[in-house]
C-alpha positions as CSV (number, residue, x, y, z in Angstrom):
1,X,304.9,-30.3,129.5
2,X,307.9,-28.2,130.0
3,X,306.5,-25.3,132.3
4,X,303.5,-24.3,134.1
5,X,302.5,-21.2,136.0
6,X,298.9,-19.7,137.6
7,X,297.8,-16.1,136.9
8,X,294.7,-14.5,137.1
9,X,292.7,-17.9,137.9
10,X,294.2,-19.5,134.3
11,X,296.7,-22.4,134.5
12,X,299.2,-21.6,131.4
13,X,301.3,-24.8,129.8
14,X,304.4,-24.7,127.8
15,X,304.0,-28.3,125.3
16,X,305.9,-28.8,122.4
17,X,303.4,-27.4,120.4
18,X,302.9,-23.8,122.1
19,X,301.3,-23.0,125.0
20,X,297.8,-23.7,126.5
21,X,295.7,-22.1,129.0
22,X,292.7,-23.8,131.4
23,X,290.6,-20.8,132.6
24,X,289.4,-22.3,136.1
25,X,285.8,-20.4,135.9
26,X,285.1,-21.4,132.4
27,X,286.4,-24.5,132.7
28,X,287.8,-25.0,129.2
29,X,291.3,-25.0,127.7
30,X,292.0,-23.0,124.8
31,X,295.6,-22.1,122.9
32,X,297.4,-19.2,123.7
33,X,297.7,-17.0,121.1
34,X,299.6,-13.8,122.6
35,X,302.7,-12.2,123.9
36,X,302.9,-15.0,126.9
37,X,303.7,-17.4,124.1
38,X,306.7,-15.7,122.3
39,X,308.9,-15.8,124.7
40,X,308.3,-18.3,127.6
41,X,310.7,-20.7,128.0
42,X,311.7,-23.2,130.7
43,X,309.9,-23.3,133.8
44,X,308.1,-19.8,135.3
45,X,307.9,-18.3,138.6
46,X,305.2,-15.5,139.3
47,X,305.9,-12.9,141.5
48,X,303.7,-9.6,142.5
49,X,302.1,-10.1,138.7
50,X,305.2,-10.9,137.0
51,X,305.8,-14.2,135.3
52,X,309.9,-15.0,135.0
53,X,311.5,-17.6,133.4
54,X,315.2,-18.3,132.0
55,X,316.3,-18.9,128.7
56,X,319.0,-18.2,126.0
57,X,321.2,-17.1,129.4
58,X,318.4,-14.9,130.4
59,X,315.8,-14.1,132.6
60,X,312.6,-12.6,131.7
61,X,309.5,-11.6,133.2
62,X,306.5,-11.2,131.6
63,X,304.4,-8.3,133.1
64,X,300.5,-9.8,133.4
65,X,298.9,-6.7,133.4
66,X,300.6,-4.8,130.7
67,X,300.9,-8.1,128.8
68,X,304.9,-7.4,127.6
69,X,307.9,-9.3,128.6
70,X,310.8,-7.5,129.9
71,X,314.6,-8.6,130.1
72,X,315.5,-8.8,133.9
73,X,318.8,-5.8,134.5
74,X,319.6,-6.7,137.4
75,X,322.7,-9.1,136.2
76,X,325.4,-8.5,133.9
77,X,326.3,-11.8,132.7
78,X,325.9,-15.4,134.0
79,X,328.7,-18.3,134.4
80,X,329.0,-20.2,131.5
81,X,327.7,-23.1,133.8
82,X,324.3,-20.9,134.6
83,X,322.8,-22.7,131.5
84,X,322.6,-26.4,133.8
85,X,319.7,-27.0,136.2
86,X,318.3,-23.4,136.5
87,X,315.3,-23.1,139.0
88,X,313.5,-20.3,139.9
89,X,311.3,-19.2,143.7
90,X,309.6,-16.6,144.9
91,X,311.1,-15.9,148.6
92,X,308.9,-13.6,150.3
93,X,308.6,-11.8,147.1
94,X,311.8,-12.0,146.0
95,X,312.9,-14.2,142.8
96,X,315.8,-16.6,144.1
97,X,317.8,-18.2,140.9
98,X,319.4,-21.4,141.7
99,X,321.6,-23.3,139.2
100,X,323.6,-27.0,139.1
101,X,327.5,-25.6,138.6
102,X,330.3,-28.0,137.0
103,X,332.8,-28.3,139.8
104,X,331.4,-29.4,143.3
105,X,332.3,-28.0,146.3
106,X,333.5,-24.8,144.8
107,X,331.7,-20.8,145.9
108,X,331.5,-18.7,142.6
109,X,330.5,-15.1,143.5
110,X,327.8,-13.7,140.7
């Protein structure tokens, strides 16, 4: 499994196949067959209804109830070294992107 996020009461999965989704009332798992699946790579975050994850040197989040994924602005462009180690929180509502650099012990500003 390479990521895994809640919304709505359904547990979504990234496998190597696709995704999958376990709806919690129903209790049955079932493939995902929509817009969540195009572009959902690495591992997610969800925030206020928004599902982000990083991929390709971007971060996207995937709006639940308008079911589109938009490309996160906010950032011009990432170091090169962005690509290593990238994990995503939600701090009191705000998505905090972390990242394993090459040289230790150096501050990069971003």
């Amino acid at each position: 499994m390479h990521a895994r996020a809640v919304v709505d009461g359904r547990i979504y999965a990234m496998v190597d196949w696709g995704s999958v989704m376990y709806d919690m009332d129903k209790e049955v798992w079932e493939s995902v067959e929509s817009e969540i699946d195009k572009r959902w790579r690495g591992r997610g975050i969800l925030i206020d209804g928004v599902l982000y994850c990083f991929g390709s040197q971007k971060i996207r989040g995937f709006d639940v109830k308008e079911g589109v994924w938009k490309e996160l602005k906010s950032v011009e462009s990432w170091p090169t070294e962005f690509m290593y180690g990238v994990r995503m929180a939600n701090l009191g509502g705000n998505l905090v992107v972390l990242w394993e650099g090459r040289e230790r012990g150096e501050e990069k500003e971003v």
